[in-house]
MIDREN-796689 format. One record per residue (C-alpha): residue in three letters; x, y, z. Coordinates in steps of 0.1 Angstrom, whole numbers, plus 5000, padded with zeros to 4 digits. Layout:
ALAXYZ;...
//
This chain:
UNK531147654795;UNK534347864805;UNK533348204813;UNK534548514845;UNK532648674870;UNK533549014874;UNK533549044914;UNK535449284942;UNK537849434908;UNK538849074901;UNK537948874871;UNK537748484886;UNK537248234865;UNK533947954863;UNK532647714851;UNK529247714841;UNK527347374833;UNK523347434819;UNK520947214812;UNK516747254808;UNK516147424846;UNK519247464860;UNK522647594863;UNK525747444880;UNK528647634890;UNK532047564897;UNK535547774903;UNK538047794931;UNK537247904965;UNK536148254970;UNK535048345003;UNK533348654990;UNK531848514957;UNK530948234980;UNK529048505005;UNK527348654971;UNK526048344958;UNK524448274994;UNK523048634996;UNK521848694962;UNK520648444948;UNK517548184952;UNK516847794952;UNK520347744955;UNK522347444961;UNK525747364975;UNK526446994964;UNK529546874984;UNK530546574969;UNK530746764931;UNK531547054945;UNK529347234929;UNK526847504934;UNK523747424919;UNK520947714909;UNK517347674892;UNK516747884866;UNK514748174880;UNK514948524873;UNK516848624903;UNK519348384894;UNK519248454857;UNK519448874866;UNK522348744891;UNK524348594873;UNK523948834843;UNK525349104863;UNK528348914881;UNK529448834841;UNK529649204837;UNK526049164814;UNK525049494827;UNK521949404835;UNK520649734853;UNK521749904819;UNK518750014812;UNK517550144846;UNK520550394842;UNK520150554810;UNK518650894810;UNK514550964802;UNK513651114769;UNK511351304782;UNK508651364759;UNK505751634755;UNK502251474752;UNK499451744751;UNK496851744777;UNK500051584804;UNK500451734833;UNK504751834831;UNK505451564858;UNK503351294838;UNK505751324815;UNK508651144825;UNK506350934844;UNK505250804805;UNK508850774793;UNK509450594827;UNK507250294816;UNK507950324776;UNK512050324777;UNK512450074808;UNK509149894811;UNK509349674841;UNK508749954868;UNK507550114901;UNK505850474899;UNK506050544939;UNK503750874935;UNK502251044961;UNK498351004959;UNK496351234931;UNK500151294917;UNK498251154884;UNK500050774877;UNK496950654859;UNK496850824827;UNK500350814814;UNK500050414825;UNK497050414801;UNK498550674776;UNK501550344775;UNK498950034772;UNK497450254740;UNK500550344726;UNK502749974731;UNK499049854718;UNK499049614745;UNK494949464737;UNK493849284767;UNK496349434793;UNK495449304832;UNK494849634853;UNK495049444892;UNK493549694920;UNK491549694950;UNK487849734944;UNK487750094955;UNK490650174927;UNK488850004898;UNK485250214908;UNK487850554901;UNK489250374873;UNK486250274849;UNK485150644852;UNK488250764842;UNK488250514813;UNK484650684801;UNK485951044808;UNK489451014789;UNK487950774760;UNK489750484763;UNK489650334728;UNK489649904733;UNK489249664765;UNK491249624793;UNK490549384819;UNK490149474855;UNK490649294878;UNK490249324917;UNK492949144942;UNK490648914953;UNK489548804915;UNK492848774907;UNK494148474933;UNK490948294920;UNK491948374879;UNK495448324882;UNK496447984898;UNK500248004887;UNK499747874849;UNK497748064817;UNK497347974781;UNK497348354778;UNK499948584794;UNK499148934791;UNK502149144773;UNK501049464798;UNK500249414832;UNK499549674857;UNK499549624894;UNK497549934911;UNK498150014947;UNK501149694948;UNK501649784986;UNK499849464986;UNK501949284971;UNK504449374998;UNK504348995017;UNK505948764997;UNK504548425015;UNK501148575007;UNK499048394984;UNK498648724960;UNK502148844969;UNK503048434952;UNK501248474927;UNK501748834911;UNK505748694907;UNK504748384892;UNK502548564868;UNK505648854863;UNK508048514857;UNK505648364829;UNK505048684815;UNK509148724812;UNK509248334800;UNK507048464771;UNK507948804762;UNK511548814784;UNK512549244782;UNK509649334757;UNK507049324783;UNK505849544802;UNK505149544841;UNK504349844859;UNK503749874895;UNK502050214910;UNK501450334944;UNK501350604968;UNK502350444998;UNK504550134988;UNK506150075021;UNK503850155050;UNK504949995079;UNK508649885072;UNK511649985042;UNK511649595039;UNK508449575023;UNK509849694993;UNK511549374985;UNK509149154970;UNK507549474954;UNK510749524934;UNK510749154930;UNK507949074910;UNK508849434889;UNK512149314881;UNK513648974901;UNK517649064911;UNK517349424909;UNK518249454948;UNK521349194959;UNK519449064990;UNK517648744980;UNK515348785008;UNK512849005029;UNK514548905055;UNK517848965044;UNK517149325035;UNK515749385069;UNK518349245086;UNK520949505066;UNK518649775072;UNK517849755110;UNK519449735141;UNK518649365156;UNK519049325198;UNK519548965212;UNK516848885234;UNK516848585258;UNK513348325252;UNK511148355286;UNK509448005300;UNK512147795281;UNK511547425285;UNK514547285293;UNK516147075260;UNK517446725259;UNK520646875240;UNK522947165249;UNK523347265217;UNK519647335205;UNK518847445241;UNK521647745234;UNK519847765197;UNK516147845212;UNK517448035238;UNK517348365219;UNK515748575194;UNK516648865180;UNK514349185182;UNK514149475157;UNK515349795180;UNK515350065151;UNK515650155114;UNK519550315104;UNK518850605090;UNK521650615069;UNK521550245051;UNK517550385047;UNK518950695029;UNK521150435007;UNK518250215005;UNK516550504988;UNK519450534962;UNK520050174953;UNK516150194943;UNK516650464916;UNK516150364882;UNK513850094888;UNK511450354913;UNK510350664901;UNK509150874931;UNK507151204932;UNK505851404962;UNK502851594957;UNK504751904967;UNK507051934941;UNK504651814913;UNK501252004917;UNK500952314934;UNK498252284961;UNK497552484989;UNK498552295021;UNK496052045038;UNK494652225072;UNK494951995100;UNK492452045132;UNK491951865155;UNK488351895173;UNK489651795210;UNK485751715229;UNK484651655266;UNK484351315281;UNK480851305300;UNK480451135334;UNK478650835318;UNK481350785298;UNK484050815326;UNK481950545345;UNK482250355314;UNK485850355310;UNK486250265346;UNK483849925340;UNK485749825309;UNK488849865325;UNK487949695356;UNK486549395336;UNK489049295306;UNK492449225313;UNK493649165274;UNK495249455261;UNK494149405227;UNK490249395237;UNK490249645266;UNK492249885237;UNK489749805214;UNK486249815235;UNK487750175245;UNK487450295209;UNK484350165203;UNK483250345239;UNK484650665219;UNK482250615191;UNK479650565214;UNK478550215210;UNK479949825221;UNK479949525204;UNK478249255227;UNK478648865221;UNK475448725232;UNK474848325232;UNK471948235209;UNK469248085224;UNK468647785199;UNK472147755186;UNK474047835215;UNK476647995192;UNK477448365200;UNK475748615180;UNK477348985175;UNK474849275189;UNK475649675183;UNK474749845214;UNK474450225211;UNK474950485231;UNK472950845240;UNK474851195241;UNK478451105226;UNK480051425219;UNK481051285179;UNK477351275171;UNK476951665181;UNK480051775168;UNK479051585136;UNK475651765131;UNK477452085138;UNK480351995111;UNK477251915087;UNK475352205092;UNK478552405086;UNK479252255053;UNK475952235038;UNK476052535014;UNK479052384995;UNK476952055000;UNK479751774997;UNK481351605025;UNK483551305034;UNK483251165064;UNK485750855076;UNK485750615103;UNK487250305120;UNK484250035126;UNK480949945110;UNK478850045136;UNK479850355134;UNK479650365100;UNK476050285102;UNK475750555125;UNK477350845109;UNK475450775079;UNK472150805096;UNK473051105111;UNK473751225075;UNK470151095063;UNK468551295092;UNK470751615084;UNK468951605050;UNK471951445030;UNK472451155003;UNK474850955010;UNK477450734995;UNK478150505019;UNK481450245019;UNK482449945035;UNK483549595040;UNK479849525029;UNK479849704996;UNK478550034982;UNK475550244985;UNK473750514974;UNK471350614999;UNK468350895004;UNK468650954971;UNK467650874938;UNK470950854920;UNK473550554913;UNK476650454932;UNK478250564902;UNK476550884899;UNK477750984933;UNK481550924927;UNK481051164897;UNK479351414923;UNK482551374941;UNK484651474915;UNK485551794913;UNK486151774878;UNK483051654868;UNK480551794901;UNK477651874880;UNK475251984913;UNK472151744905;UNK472251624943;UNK472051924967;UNK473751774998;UNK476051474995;UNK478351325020;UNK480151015012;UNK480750815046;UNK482950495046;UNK485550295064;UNK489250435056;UNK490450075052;UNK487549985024;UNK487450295005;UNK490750495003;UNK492350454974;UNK491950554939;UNK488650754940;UNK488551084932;UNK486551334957;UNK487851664953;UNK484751814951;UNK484751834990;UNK486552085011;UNK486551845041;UNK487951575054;UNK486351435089;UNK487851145108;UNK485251035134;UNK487950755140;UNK490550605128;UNK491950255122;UNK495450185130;UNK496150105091;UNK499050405083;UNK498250285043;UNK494050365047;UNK495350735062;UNK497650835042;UNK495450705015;UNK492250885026;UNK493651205032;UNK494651224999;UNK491651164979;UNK489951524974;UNK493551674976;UNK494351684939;UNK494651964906;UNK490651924904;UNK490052044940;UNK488952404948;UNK492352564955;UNK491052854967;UNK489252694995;UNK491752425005;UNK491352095025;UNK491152115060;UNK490851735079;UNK489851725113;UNK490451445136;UNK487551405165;UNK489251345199;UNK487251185224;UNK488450945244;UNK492350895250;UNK492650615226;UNK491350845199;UNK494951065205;UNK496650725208;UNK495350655174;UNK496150945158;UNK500050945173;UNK500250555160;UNK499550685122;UNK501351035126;UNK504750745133;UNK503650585103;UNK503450865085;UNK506950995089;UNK508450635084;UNK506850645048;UNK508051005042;UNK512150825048;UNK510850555028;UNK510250734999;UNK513550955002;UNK512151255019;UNK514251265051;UNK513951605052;UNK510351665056;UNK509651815091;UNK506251705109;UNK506052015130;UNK502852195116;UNK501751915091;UNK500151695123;UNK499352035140;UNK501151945171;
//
C-alpha cells in the first residue's frame, strides 16, 4: 500500500507492506525519517538486503505510525473538557471525571487527599464497566473498601494488590477487563520489572479487545519520585506512542546532562577497538531545567495534574523539627561503630539504627550454624522521652500517628504507646494490627478518619513503617504527624505526610509534622527526602514552588 508520512513540513512518500503481526516499510532515504523510526518506535528491524524496515505490530508502532500519516492520533488528548457538575463533587473532581470519560486512557497526577478515587469510581458506575480491576498496594485497597461501604458502591469490583496481580496476570486472560484502574502507578515506573511488564501487556490486550473504547486510568500522587524518566513507561502502559522516545533510556538521555567518565581497573582487551568501547561510561551530572519544564508540556493532555494548593483550601502543614542531645553513651557508640565497619552502606545504616536506640546483631546459631538476626535495645535514647512527652501532649484530642524507618523500632514505639495507655494500629512489612484494644483493624482506620471518627476508642495512635503504610489511607482525624525516623524512600514521605492532610481534617487545628533529630544521620535523612521532594515538585510542573519555610530551614 502507497501511502505519505507527514514529516519536518514534507509529505514523503512509502510504502507500506502488512501482513498478520507486522509491518514493512519502504521509501527513499531520509536521514531524519530514518532518525524517527530508530527513536520512536519499538521491535524494529532494518533488513538490508530488502531494504526494508521491518516493525511488529505493537501499539507504539501502531500510535507511531498513525501520527507520522497525519492520523492525529493525540486528537483527542487536545480537545477541551466538558466539564460537568455532579452533586456531592468537590469543583476540582470535576474535570478530573470528564478527564477519564471524554479521553479514557489516562494519568490523574494529584497531589495526595486531592480526592482521585471517587470520580474514578463515579466513571466505572457510569461507563457500567461490571468487574473493573482496581490494582493498588495493600495499604490503598484497606482505604479503598471503606470508601466503597461509605459512598455505596452499587456492584463488584475486583481489587487487587500488586503482588496478586503478577501472580493473576501471567500475560494472557480469557477475560480482559473493559476498566482497569492502576492506583498509586509510581510502581509501574520500571519497565524491566516484572509488574511494570505486565501492566502493558495487560493495557495491549485490553486495547486488542476493546482498541479506544476502553478505559485505563492511572492515579497517583507522586508519579516520578526519583527521576522525570520514570514517567515513561507510566505513560506507556496509559497510552503506548504518546511520548516520541521509544525508551526509558532515551528520554533520560534528552532530559539530562550525561559526563564521559573513564572505567577504573580496566583489564586490558585483546582488541583496540572494544578496549576504547569499555573504556568509558557516561554519568548523569544533572537534570535541564528547561527540557524538564518542556517535558511537563509534552505530558498535557494525557496527565492531568493537581496540587493540593490550588484545589482544597487547607491551612499549611507546620513543620518542626525536635533537634535532641546526643548522650555520652551514645557518643562512645558512634565512635565503636565507626572504628569497626568500613562499608559505607552498613556503617550509614548501623548509625540510624544507633539513633533509634537499638542494633541489629547477626549471631551464628548454635545447631545450624546459620546466622540468626537479634534486636538489641538500648536504655535512655532521647526519641523514647521525647515520644512520651509528644504523647502526653496529645492525649486530649486522643489520635496520633507516629512513623518510622525499621521494625525494631516499630516494635518499640508501639510499646511505648501501649504503656502511655493507647490502642494502637500498628503497620508493617508484617501486616496489620490492632492492639490494646478491643476493636478491629478496620475499626481503627474508621477512628482515623476524620470523617467518620465516631470517639468509641479514647486514645489511639496508629504506628507504622512509612514505606508499608503511606498511601491511600485516610487519617485526618489526627493533628500530628511524628517521624521518629525516616527511610530514604522520597515516595513513603511524601506519601505519609499527606494522609491526615485532607478536606476531612480539623482546619482549624492544622497539621504540624515533626521530624526527631538525633543523631547526624537523622538530618542527613531528612536533607536526602527534602532533595526528593523538590525534584517531584519540577516533575509535576511546579517549578515555582520555593522550599524556604515548607522544610523549615
Amino acid at each position: 500500500m502507497k501511502t505519505y508520512f507527514y514529516f519536518h513540513k514534507k509529505r514523503i512518500p512509502v510504502n507500506i507492506l502488512s501482513t498478520d503481526d507486522s509491518w514493512e516499510l519502504s521509501f527513499n532515504y531520509n536521514k531524519a525519517l530514518v532518525e524517527e523510526i530508530k527513536e520512536s518506535t519499538d521491535t524494529r528491524q532494518w533488513v538490508a538486503e530488502r531494504r526494508v524496515w521491518h516493525l511488529k505490530k505493537t501499539p507504539r508502532n501502531k500510535f507511531v505510525l498513525a501520527f507520522l500519516q497525519g492520523k492525529k492520533p493525540y486528537a483527542r488528548y487536545d480537545v477541551p473538557l466538558v466539564i460537568p457538575n455532579i452533586e456531592g463533587f468537590w469543583g476540582h473532581q470535576n474535570p478530573m471525571y470528564a478527564h477519564i470519560m471524554q479521553r479514557k486512557q489516562v494519568i490523574i497526577a494529584g497531589e495526595m487527599r486531592t480526592g482521585k478515587t471517587r470520580p474514578t469510581l463515579r466513571a466505572i458506575i457510569d461507563t457500567q464497566c461490571y468487574g473493573a480491576w482496581w490494582i493498588a498496594p495493600k495499604s490503598a485497597l484497606r482505604g479503598l473498601k471503606n470508601e466503597l461501604v461509605k459512598w455505596g458502591f452499587p456492584f463488584k469490583i475486583f481489587l487487587m494488590t500488586y503482588d496478586k496481580f503478577r501472580r493473576t496476570y501471567n500475560g494472557s486472560l480469557a477475560v480482559v477487563p473493559k476498566f482497569i484502574v492502576f492506583d498509586e502507578c509510581q510502581r509501574l515506573k520500571n519497565p524491566r520489572s516484572k509488574q511494570g511488564q505486565l501492566a502493558f501487556d495487560l493495557a495491549t490486550d485490553q486495547q486488542i479487545k476493546y482498541g479506544n473504547d476502553r478505559y485505563i486510568v492511572l492515579l497517583s500522587g507522586t508519579p516520578a519520585p526519583k527521576d522525570p524518566s520514570d514517567w515513561w513507561n507510566i505513560t506507556e502502559v496509559a497510552c503506548a506512542g504518546f511520548l516520541r522516545e521509544g525508551s526509558q533510556t532515551g528520554l533520560k538521555q534528552k532530559l539530562g546532562e550525561w559526563e564521559q567518565k573513564e572505567r577504573e581497573n580496566l583489564e586490558k582487551q585483546e582488541e583496540e577497538e572494544e578496549e576504547q568501547e569499555k573504556k568509558y561510561y557516561y554519568k548523569l551530572t544533572k537534570w535541564k531545567e528547561d527540557e524538564v519544564k518542556r517535558f511537563h508540556k509534552r505530558l498535557k493532555g494525557l496527565v492531568e495534574v493537581y496540587f493540593k494548593k490550588d484545589c482544597l483550601d487547607l491551612p499549611q502543614k507546620i513543620y518542626n523539627i525536635i533537634k535532641l542531645d546526643i548522650p555520652s553513651e551514645y557518643k562512645m557508640a558512634i565512635n565503636l561503630i565507626k572504628g569497626t565497619e568500613s562499608k559505607a552502606i552498613t556503617l550509614l545504616n548501623k548509625l540510624r539504627q544507633l539513633s533509634d536506640g537499638f542494633q541489629y546483631i547477626n549471631t551464628p546459631d548454635s545447631i545450624t550454624a546459620i546466622n540468626k538476626r537479634e534486636t538489641k535495645y538500648f536504655p535512655n535514647c532521647p526519641k523514647d522521652n521525647q515520644l512520651k512527652l509528644d504523647l502526653d501532649e496529645f492525649e486530649d484530642i486522643g489520635r496520633v500517628i507516629v512513623y518510622c524507618g525499621f521494625q525494631a523500632t516499630l516494635d518499640k514505639i508501639t510499646s511505648i504507646c501501649i504503656k502511655e495507655g493507647w490502642a494502637v494500629l500498628k503497620v508493617d512489612g508484617r501486616g496489620w494490627e490492632a492492639l490494646n484494644t478491643t476493636a478491629t483493624v478496620d475499626e481503627c482506620l474508621k477512628e482515623m478518619d476524620g470523617s467518620l471518627n465516631v470517639g468509641k476508642i479514647e486514645k489511639l495512635a496508629f504506628c507504622a513503617q512509612a514505606d508499608a503504610a503511606s498511601e491511600g489511607l485516610e487519617l485526618s482525624a489526627s493533628p500530628i504527624i511524628i517521624y521518629y525516623s525516616n527511610s530514604f524512600s522520597g515516595r513513603a514521605r511524601m506519601q505519609s505526610e499527606d494522609r491526615p492532610h485532607s478536606n476531612n481534617m480539623d482546619k482549624s487545628r492544622g497539621l504540624e509534622i515533626r521530624d526527631y533529630i538525633h543523631l547526624p544521620t537523622d538530618e542527613l535523612t531528612r536533607l536526602n527526602l527534602k532533595e526528593k521532594k523538590t525534584l517531584q515538585s519540577i516533575t509535576m510542573g511546579d517549578i515555582n514552588l520555593s522550599m524556604k519555610g515548607v522544610w523549615n530551614d
